[in-house]
C-alpha positions, 0 to 999 in steps of 0.5 A: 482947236476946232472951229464950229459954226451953228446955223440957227439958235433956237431950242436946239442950237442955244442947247448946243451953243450952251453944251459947248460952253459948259463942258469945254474941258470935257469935251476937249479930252473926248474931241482930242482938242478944244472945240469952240463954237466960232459964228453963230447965223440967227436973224434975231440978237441975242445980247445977253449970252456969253458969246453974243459977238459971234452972231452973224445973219449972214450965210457967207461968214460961215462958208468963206471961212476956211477955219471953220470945220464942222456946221450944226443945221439947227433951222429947221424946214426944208429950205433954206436948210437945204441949200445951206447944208449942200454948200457947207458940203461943198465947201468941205465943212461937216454938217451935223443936223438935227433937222428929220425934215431936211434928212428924211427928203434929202438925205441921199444926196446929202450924204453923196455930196459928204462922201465926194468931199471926204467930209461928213453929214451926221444926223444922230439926233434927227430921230430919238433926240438923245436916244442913240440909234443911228450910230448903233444901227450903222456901226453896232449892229454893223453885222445885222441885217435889220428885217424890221423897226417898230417904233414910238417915234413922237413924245406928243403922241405917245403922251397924249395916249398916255393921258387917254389910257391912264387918266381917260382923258378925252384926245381934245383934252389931252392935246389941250394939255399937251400944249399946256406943258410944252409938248404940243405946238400950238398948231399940233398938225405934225405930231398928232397927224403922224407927219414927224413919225413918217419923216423919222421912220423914213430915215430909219427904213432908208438906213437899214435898207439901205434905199432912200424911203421918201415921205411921199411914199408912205402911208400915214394916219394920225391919232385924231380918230382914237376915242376913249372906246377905242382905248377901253376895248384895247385893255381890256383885249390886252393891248395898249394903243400906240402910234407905231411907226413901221418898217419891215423887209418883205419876200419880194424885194420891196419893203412895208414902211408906215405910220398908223395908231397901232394895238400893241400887246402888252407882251411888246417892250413898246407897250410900256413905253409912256408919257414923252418917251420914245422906243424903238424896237430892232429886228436883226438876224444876229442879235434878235430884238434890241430896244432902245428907249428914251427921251425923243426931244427937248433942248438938251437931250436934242443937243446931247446928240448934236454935240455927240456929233460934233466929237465923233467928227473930230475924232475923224480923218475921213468921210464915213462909209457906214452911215449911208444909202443910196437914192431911190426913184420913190419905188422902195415901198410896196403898196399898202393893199399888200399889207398884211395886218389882224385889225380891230373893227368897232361898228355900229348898226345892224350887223349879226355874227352871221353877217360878220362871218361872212364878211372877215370869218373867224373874229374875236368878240370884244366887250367894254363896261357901258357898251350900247347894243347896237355896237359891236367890237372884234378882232380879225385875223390876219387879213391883207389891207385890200381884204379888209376894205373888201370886207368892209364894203360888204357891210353896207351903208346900214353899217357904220365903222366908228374905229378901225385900228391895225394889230401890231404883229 
């Protein structure tokens, strides 16, 4: 029998508590042994479950028990997660998480602490909930140099831009209902600011590029700004908008990592993922493009990947040496004025063809049902992000810019 603790029984961890329950012989054949979840760390109670004796709020019930061998991090935030986990490593206990906060900034170190102990620090379900993509990018992919991730990381997101571009929704109502149904919290900063996309690229980026690719490092804009006009001139152009999280090796060594609403042709896999569903898109030398596609949260699709987790480390006599990247000094990421993307502009004002020549060249003129005269949408080519401030500037205060949105190449 393996002994599992769980610290934290919030959505996550009351899934894999219940995963845990329910498929004990199931798991048992793939685990090669029983696994039991033996302490579960809460400050609530929790009367009602099956298991409710083996609730504990203390920490040192876990790490001073030498028969428990594997520990899930279902708290979440950074601290005390954190100082939880390095001690559970350090007391030679695998860590499995699903916490993207806890791995996108120390995940490094963590995964250092792993290997010293001969033990693991397994994240699967960090990014993607239960859609498998950590695991096949160290292991499947094993002979792939990745150039490049191109992904809907956020179901919030991704859903409220559904509602926008199939049902017009205005973004404030579309949130509105996103909080309705569950997929936004009440306080939506994380999700509609892009800040969960950034820590999931991050840790994306850092796997295939195998240098650890902090937050702070990236450049990262939200969807609060997409309009309904935004989104007409997108389909009618022949692009649905996404919030893209990016990543992609560049000639010099450093690598383009950010998350930005992007246009995405309908020509891209990503263009129809919808609703709460995520996509990622894998460049690799040897198999060329690979997606993968699914839900990106919720209780039991989250816990699906712990639980994976959890047999994967039973099933192992050692430390893996394939899910791993070193640390970094925050200098992994090239400046965002290097960036080369084709932008879409919608401006208000008196701006002429002659003025917009001058000032981005050659463009593609964009047309909308309802549009005011004094309004003008195009495409540029492709242009490096300093070039296009440039371009901007040159405009004038005459000129107002209502949407800019970069063009996923």
């Amino acid at each position: 029998m393996i002994k599992v603790a769980l610290m934290g029984h919030g959505v996550v961890g009351s899934g894999v508590a219940q995963l845990l329950e329910e498929k004990t012989e199931s798991l048992a054949q793939k685990a090669g042994e029983p696994l039991y979840c033996a302490k579960i760390l809460d400050l609530r109670d929790f009367p009602q479950t099956p298991y409710a004796d083996r609730f504990t709020k203390r920490v040192e019930d876990i790490l001073e028990d030498s028969s428990i061998r594997i520990v899930v991090e279902a708290m979440g935030g950074l601290h005390p997660a954190y100082e939880y986990v390095k001690a559970c490593l350090g007391q030679g206990k695998s860590v499995v998480t699903s916490n993207k906060e806890l791995v996108a900034e120390k995940g490094a170190q963590l995964l250092a602490l792993a290997k010293e102990k001969n033990v693991n620090f397994f994240f699967e379900a960090s990014v993607g909930g239960g859609i498998p993509i950590i695991r096949p990018m160290h292991l499947c992919l094993a002979a792939n140099r990745i150039d490049e991730i191109d992904g809907i990381l956020n179901g919030t997101t991704n859903f409220i831009l559904t509602k926008m571009i199939q049902d017009h929704m205005e973004f404030s109502d579309a949130l509105a209902l996103a909080q309705q149904l569950g997929y936004a919290e009440k306080n939506p900063d994380a999700d509609v600011d892009g800040i969960d996309a950034c820590r999931k690229i991050c840790i994306l980026a850092s796997l295939a590029f195998g240098k650890h690719v902090y937050p702070k490092e990236v450049y990262t804009e939200g969807i609060r700004g997409i309009t309904l006009e935004d989104v007409s001139y997108a389909q009618r152009a022949g692009y649905a908008v996404k919030l893209i999280g990016k990543a992609k090796r560049l000639p010099n060594g450093k690598n383009e990592v950010l998350v930005s609403p992007a246009w995405v042709p309908f020509s891209n896999q990503l263009s129809r993922v919808d609703d709460v569903f995520n996509g990622v898109l894998l460049r690799a030398d040897a198999t060329g493009d690979v997606m993968f596609y699914g839900k990106g949260a919720g209780k039991l699709p989250t816990a699906s990947a712990v639980v994976a987790d959890i047999v994967h480390i039973a099933k192992s006599s050692q430390t893996s040496q394939s899910l791993t990247w070193k640390d970094s000094n925050a200098d992994t990421v090239a400046p965002l004025s290097e960036y080369r993307h084709a932008f879409y502009y919608r401006l208000r004002g008196a701006v002429s063809q002659e003025k917009i020549a001058e000032g981005w060249g050659m463009v593609q003129n964009l047309d909308r049902p309802g549009r005011p005269t004094d309004e003008v949408a195009f495409v540029t080519g492709v242009l490096s992000e300093q070039q296009a401030i440039e371009c901007e500037r040159r405009m004038g205060k005459d000129v107002q810019i209502l949407g800019k949105i970069r063009l996923l190449g």
